[in-house]
MIMAR-24768 format. One record per residue (C-alpha): residue in one letter; x, y, z. Coordinates in steps of 0.5 Angstrom, whole numbers, m for minus. Layout:
BEGIN
SITE resn  east north    up
SITE    A     X     Y     Z
...
//
This chain:
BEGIN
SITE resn  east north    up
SITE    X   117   261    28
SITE    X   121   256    23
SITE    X   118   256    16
SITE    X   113   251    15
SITE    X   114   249     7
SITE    X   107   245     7
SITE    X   102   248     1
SITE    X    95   249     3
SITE    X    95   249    10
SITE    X   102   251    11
SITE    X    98   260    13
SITE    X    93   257    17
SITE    X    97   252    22
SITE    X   104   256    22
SITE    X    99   262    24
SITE    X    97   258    30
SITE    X   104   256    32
SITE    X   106   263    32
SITE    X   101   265    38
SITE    X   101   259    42
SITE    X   106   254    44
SITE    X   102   247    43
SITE    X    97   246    38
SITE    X    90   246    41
SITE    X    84   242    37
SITE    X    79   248    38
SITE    X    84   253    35
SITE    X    86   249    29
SITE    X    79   247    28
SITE    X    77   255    28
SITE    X    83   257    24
SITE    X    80   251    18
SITE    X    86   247    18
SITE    X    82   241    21
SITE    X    75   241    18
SITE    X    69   239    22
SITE    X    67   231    22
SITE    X    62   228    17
SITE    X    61   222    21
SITE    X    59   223    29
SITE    X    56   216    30
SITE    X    60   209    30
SITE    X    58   209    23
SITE    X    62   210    18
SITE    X    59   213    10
SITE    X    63   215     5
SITE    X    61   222     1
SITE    X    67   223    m3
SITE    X    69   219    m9
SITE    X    76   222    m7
SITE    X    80   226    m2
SITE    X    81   232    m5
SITE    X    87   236    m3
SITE    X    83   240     1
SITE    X    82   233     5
SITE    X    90   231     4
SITE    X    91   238     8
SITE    X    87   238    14
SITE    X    90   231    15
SITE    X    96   234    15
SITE    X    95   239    20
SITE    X    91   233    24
SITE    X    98   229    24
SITE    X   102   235    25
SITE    X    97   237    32
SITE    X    97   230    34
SITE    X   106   230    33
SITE    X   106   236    37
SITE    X   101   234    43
SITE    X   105   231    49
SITE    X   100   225    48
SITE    X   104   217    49
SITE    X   101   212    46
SITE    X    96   210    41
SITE    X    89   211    45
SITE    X    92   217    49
SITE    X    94   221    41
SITE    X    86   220    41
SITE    X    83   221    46
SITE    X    87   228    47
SITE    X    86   235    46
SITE    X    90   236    40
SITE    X    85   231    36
SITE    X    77   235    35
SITE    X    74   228    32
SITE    X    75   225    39
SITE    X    68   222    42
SITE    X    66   217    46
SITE    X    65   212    41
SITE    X    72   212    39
SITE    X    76   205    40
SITE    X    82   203    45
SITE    X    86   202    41
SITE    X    94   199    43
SITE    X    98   199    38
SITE    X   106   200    35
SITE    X   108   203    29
SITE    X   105   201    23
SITE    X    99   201    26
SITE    X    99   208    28
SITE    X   101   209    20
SITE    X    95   206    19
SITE    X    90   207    24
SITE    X    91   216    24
SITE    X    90   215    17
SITE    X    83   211    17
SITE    X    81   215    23
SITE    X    81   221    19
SITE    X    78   218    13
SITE    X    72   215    17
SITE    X    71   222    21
SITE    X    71   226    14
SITE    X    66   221    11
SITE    X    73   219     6
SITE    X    74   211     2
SITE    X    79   208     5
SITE    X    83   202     4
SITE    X    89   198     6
SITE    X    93   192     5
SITE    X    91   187    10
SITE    X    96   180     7
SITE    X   103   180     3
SITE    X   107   175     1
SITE    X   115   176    m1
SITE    X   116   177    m8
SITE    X   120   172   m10
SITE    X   116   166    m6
SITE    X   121   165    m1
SITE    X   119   163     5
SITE    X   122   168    11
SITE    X   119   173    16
SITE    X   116   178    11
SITE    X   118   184    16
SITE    X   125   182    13
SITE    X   125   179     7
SITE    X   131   180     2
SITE    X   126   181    m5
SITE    X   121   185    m2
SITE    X   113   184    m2
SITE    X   107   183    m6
SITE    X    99   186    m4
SITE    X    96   179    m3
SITE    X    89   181     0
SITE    X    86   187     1
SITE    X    80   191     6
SITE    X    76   197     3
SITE    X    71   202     5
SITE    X    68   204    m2
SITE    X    60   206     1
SITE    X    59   205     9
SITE    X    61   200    14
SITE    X    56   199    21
SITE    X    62   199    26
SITE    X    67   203    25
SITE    X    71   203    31
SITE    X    70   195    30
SITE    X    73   196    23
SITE    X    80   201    25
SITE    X    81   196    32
SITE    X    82   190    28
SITE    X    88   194    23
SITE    X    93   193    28
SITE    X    92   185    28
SITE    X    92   184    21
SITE    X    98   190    19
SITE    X   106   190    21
SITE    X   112   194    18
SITE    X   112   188    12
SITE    X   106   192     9
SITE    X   112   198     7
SITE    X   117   194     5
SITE    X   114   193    m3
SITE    X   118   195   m10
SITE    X   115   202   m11
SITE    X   116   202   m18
SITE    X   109   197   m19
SITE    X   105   202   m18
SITE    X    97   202   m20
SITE    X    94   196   m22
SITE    X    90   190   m18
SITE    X    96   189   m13
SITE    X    98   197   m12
SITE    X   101   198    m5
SITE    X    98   202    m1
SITE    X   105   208    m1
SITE    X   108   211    m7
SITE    X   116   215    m6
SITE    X   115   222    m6
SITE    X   120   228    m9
SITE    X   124   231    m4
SITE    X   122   238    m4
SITE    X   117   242     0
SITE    X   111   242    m1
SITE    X   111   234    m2
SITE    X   114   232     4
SITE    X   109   234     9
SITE    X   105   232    16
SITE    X   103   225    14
SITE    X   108   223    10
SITE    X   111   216    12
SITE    X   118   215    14
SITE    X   120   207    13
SITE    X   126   204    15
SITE    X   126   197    13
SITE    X   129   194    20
SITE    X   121   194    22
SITE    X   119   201    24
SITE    X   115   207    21
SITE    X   114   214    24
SITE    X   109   219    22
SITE    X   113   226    20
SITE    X   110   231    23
SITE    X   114   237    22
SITE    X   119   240    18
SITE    X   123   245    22
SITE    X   127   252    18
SITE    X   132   247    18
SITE    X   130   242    13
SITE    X   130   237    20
SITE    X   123   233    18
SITE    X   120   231    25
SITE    X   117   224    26
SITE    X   112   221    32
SITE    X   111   213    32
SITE    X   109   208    36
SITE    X   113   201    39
SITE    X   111   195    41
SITE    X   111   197    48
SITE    X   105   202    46
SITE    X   110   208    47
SITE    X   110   214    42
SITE    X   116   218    42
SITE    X   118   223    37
SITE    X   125   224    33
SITE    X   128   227    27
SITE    X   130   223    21
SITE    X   136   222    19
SITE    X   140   216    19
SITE    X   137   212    24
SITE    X   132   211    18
SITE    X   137   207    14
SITE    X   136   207     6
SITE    X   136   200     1
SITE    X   135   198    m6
SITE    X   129   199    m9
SITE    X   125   193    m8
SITE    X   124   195     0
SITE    X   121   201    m1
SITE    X   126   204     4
SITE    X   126   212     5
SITE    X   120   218     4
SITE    X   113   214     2
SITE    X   106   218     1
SITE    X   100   215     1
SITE    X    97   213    m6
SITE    X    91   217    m9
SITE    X    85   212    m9
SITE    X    79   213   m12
SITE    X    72   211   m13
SITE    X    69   210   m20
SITE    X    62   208   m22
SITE    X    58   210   m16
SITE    X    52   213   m16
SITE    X    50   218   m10
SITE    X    44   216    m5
SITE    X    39   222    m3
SITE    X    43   225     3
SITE    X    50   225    m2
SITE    X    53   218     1
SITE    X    55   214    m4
SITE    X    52   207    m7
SITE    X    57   202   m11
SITE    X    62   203   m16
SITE    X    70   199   m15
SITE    X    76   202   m12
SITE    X    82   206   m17
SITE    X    88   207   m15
SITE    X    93   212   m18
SITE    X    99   210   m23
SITE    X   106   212   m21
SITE    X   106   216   m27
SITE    X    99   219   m25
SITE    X   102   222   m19
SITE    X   105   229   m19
SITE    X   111   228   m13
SITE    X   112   221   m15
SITE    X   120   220   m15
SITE    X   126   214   m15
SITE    X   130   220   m12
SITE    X   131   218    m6
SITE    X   133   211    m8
SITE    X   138   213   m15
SITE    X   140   220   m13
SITE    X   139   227   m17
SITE    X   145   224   m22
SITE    X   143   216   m23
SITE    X   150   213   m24
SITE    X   150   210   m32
SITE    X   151   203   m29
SITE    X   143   203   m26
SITE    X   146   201   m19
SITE    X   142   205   m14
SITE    X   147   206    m9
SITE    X   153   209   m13
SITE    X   148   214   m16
SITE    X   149   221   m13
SITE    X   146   227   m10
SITE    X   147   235   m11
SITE    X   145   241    m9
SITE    X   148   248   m11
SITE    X   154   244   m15
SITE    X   156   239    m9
SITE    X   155   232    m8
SITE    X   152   231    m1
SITE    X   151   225     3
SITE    X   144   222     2
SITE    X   141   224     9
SITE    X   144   232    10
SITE    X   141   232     1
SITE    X   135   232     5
SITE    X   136   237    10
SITE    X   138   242     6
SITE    X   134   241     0
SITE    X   128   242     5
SITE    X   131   247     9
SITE    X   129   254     8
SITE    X   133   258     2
SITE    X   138   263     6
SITE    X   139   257    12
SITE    X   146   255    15
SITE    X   148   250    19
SITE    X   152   252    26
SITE    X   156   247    30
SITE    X   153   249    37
SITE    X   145   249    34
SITE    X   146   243    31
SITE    X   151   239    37
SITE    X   144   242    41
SITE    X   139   238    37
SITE    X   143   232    36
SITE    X   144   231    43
SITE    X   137   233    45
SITE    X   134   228    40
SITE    X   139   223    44
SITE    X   136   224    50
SITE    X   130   224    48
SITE    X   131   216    45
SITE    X   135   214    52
SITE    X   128   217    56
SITE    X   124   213    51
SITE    X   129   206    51
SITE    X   128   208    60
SITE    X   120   206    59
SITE    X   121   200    55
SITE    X   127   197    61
SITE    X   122   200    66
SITE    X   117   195    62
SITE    X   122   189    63
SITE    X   123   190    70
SITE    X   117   191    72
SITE    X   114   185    69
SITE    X   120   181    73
SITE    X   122   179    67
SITE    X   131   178    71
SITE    X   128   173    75
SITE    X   126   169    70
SITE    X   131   164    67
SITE    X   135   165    62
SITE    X   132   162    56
SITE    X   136   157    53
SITE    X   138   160    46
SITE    X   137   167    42
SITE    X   131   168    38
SITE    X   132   166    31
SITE    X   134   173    30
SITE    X   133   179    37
SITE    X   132   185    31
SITE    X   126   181    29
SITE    X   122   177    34
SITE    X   116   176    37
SITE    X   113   175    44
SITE    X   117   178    50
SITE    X   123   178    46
SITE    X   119   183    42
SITE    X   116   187    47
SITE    X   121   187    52
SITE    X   128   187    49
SITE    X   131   193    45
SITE    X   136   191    40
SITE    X   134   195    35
SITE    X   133   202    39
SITE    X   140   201    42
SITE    X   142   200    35
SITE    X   138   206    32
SITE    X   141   210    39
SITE    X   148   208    37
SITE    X   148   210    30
SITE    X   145   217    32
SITE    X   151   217    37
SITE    X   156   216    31
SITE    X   153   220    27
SITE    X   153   225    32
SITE    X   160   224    32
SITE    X   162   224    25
SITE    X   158   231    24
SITE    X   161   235    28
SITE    X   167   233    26
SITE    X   165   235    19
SITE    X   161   242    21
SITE    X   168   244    25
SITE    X   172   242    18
SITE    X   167   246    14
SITE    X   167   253    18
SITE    X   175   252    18
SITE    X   175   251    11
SITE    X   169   256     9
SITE    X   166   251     7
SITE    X   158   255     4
SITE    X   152   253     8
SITE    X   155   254    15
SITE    X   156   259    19
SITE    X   159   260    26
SITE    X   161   268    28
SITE    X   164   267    34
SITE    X   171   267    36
SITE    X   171   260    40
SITE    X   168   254    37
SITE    X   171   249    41
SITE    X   169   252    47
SITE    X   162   253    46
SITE    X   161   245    44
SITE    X   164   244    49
SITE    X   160   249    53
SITE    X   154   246    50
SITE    X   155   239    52
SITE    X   156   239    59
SITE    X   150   243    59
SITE    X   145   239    55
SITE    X   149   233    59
SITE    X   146   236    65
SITE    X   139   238    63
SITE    X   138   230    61
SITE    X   138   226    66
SITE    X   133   221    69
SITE    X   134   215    73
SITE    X   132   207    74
SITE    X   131   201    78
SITE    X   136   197    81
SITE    X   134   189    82
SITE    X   133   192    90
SITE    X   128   197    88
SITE    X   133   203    90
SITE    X   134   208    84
SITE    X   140   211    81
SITE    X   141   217    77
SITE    X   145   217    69
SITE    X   145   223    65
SITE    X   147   224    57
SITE    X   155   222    58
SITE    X   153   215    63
SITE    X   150   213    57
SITE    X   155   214    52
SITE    X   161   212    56
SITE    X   157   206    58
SITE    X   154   205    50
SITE    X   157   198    49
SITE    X   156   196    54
SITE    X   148   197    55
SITE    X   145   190    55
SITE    X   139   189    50
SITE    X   137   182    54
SITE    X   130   183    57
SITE    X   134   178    62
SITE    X   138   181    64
SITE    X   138   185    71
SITE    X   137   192    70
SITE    X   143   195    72
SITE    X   146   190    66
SITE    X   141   193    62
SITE    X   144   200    63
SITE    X   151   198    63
SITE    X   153   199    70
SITE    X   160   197    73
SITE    X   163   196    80
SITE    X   159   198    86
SITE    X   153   200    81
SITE    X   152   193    79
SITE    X   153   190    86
SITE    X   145   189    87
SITE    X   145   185    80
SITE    X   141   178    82
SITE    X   144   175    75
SITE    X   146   168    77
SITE    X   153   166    74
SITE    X   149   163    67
SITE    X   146   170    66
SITE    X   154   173    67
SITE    X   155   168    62
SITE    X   150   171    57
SITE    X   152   177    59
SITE    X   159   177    57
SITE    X   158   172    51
SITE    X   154   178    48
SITE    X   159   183    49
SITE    X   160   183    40
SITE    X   154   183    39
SITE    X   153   190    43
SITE    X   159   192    39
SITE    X   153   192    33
SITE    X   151   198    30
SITE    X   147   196    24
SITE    X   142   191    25
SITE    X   142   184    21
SITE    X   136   181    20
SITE    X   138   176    16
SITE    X   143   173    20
SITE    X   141   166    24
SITE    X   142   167    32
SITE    X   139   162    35
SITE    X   144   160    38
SITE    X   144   157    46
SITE    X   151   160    50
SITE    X   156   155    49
SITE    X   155   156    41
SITE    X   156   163    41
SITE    X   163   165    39
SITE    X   167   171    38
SITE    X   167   174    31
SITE    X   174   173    30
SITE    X   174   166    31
SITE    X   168   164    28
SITE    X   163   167    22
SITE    X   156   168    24
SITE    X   153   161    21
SITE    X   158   157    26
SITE    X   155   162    32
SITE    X   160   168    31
SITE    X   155   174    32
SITE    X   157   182    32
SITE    X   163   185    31
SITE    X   170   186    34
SITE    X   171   192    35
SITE    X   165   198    36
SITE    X   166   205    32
SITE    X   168   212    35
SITE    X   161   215    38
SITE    X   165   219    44
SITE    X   163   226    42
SITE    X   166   228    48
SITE    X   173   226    48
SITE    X   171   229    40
SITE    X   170   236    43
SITE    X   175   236    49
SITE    X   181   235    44
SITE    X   179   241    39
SITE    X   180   244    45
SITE    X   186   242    48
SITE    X   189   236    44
SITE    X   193   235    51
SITE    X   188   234    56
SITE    X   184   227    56
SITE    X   178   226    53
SITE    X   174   227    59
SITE    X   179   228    66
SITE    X   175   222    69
SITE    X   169   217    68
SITE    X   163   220    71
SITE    X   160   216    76
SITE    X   151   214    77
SITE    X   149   217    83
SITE    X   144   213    88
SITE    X   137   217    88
SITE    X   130   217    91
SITE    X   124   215    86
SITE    X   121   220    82
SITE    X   113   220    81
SITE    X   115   224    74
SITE    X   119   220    71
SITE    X   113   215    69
SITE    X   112   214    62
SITE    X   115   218    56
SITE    X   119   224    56
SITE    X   120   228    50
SITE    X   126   232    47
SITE    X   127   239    49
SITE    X   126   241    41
SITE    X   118   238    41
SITE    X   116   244    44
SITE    X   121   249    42
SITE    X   121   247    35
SITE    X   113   249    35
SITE    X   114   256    38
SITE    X   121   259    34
SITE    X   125   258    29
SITE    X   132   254    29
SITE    X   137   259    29
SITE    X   142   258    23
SITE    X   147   264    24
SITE    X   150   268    30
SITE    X   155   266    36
SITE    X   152   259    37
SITE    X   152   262    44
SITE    X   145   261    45
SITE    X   141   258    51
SITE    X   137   253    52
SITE    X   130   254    54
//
């Protein structure tokens, strides 16, 4: 199985992933990693002062069961066998990604008898007034709830998280610290041990995951929720992009509290005292690495600063990989072409569930509403639930990376660059051999306006990526790019049309903008040639290569074409099986046996 670089409960739980393919909350429990509940009724009393590191240990196996389960939302994360604590009394509990950061975390605490406390109010730092989720300066704690000694209603109290939490609460400068106004997360040092099950990943374009594994090959695994109740699971990387300090961006681990001055009652709960939480200087594993690099740049600019390992300059994201992974680890090209890919299936299955979603509440047979939101990355109502702007966006950039890493590993293992290793005798021929069989392996289908199904696979959607519109408006087949006979079933009128292709730029976006306005109606909006985005010029001109295929067909014979021809979506009948979220192959592979990092790169998929 792949190493687990997790102190304390590393032995116990990669013990049990040795013999089993998927953690079980009885064997987790026996094994030790996840303790016993303090508290089995609705009431929640607290009996230590502090969680200790045997209590931040058994949250990490937790979180590390409920990432591994098949579980596909919030409530069924708790109702399942992967969670022991799991009882009659817990709440139902829909949520998206912030509040499944908050809520596993105050879950654990009320069953172990733990304090717990959160930030339920910001307001911007510099006093601005704009969304919080996206504010240019960051965010201030400006109210906060706490359990010191005992709450009557536990489930009552978790339930009420998710109304008062959102991704703003993890947009705050870390280097506030302590104090009467700490936040609830600190940045932590890249190094094993620090990165572990529960730490958080924040992208400051309004999502947070759950990390939940870190695999042999320094991939850090993540689990988080979205606004139409679906967990999905993904790897760290890009898709979680960095920013200035004062966002908070990256790695965050939650900050150490403690409860002073209380006096114990006669069956050990505690009576009184105040909350105090750790300073960044009391906190070993605080670090601004992640932010100014291992050699900060002598002007102070956070993003000039570099990051080496072993004598080389890395770029942030592949830093991370190799400084977790484990010591004698190299990367091969077929490996991680596999796992790239499986990762973006993994987000297109997820993307199906939310236009599946749209199409199933009717939302293509409603009228196009006469304008854009203020902002599609940053909204709320249907717009936010139904919509995908960012997940297309996040989807994209994990194409594009995909694309530029594999460019790089093929120029490394022809130069002999160190770290990367490939022992066969045709690179070329095993990628292009590894695509066609994970673009087969991934497949699934959708509902076209007339109820009629069609099947896509991985290379649909890359062929068609600029083209899927995120427009919860849109008939389906538009949301899936579809052309020709295919889209003859679309029932948007010439309005929609309209739409459709006035949008055509703003497709072309990879990277998500939260501060530009685009609440434009359809004859404001303009191409970003001919207008800047104040005057309704929105998007980009032009998309970046994310064509692997054609990538990997040229390395192995620059003559031929990309791809011979475009693959053409087949009509199919309805699959029950296909409801709800579809996982990566690696989610349960990853628990099972190790990432190989040396060999042919002939490997199969299982």
């Amino acid at each position: 199985m792949g190493v687990r670089w997790i102190k304390g409960w590393a032995m116990g739980i990669a013990a049990f992933l040795a013999a089993c393919s998927l953690p079980s909350a009885s064997a987790l429990a026996q094994d030790g990693a996840i303790p016993p509940p303090v508290n089995t009724g609705k009431r929640w009393e607290v009996y230590k002062a502090a969680w200790s590191p045997e209590d931040e240990a058994g949250y990490s196996a937790f979180v590390a069961a409920i990432g591994h389960s098949d579980c596909t939302s919030i409530d069924s994360c708790l109702k399942d066998d992967a969670n022991p604590y799991r009882s009659s009394v817990d709440p139902h509990l829909p949520g998206d990604c912030a509040d499944m950061a908050y809520v596993l975390r105050a879950y654990y605490a009320w069953k172990n008898g733990l304090p717990f406390s959160y930030q339920n109010a910001m307001r911007t730092a510099d006093g601005a007034r704009e969304d919080i989720r996206y504010s240019s300066a960051g965010n201030v704690v400006a109210g906060r709830r706490q359990i010191l000694n005992y709450v009557t209603n536990a489930p009552h109290f978790i339930a009420r998280i998710g109304g008062e939490v959102s991704t703003a609460m993890f947009r705050t400068d870390p280097t506030r610290g302590g104090g009467r106004s700490h936040d609830d997360f600190y940045p932590v040092k890249i190094e094993r041990g620090a990165i572990k099950p529960g730490v958080l990943a924040y992208d400051i374009y309004g999502h947070v995951g759950i990390v939940y594994d870190i695999l042999e090959d320094g991939r850090i695994l993540v689990v988080a929720s979205h606004p139409d109740n679906s967990v999905t699971r993904t790897a760290y990387g890009a898709n979680f992009m960095r920013s200035k300090p004062a966002l908070g961006a990256g790695l965050k681990a939650w900050r150490p509290i403690r409860v002073k001055g209380a006096k114990k009652a006669s069956d050990g709960s505690l009576l009184g005292g105040a909350l105090y939480a750790a300073k960044n200087e009391e906190i070993a594993d605080f670090s601004m690495e992640q932010y100014f690099g291992t050699v900060p740049h002598p002007s102070g600019v956070w993003h000039y600063g570099e990051f080496k390992f072993k004598g080389r300059t890395l770029k942030y994201y592949d830093y991370v990989r190799r400084k977790l992974a484990a010591p004698d680890f190299a990367y091969n090209p077929v490996d991680e072409l596999r796992f790239g890919l499986q990762t973006i299936c993994g987000d297109l299955k997820a993307r199906k569930v939310a236009v599946d979603a749209a199409y199933r509440k009717r939302l293509h047979m409603k009228p196009h509403p006469p304008k854009l939101p203020r902002n599609i990355f940053g909204t709320y109502g249907e717009w936010e639930e139904y919509s995908t702007p960012s997940r297309d966006a996040r989807l994209k950039v994990s194409f594009i990376e995909l694309r530029r890493t594999m460019q790089h590993l093929v120029e490394d293992v022809r130069a002999g660059a160190p770290g990367v290793v490939y022992d066969g005798d045709d690179l070329a021929g095993d990628l292009v051999a590894a695509f066609e069989e994970e673009k087969n392996a991934c497949t699934f289908t959708y509902w076209r306006s007339d109820a009629t199904r069609m099947r896509l696979n991985l290379a649909h959607a890359m062929e068609r990526l600029w083209a899927l519109s995120f427009d919860p408006y849109h008939c389906p087949e538009r949301r899936w790019g579809a052309t020709g006979a295919e889209l003859e079933t679309c029932t948007d009128g010439k309005t929609k049309t309209q739409w459709y292709n006035a949008q055509r730029f703003l497709r072309y976006q990879a990277r998500r903008t939260y501060d530009v306005r685009m609440d434009f109606s359809l004859h404001e909006l303009k191409p970003p040639m001919v207008a800047p985005p104040e005057q309704g010029g929105l998007g980009v001109d032009a998309p970046a290569d994310a064509d692997i295929r054609g990538y990997l067909y040229r390395l192995a014979d620059p003559l031929v074409a990309d791809s011979e021809e475009e693959a053409e979506a087949t009509p199919t009948s309805y699959a029950p099986e296909e409801t709800g979220v579809f996982l990566p192959s690696w989610h349960h592979k990853s628990a099972m046996e190790p990432v190989s990092g040396s060999g042919s790169g002939k490997t199969s998929r299982k």
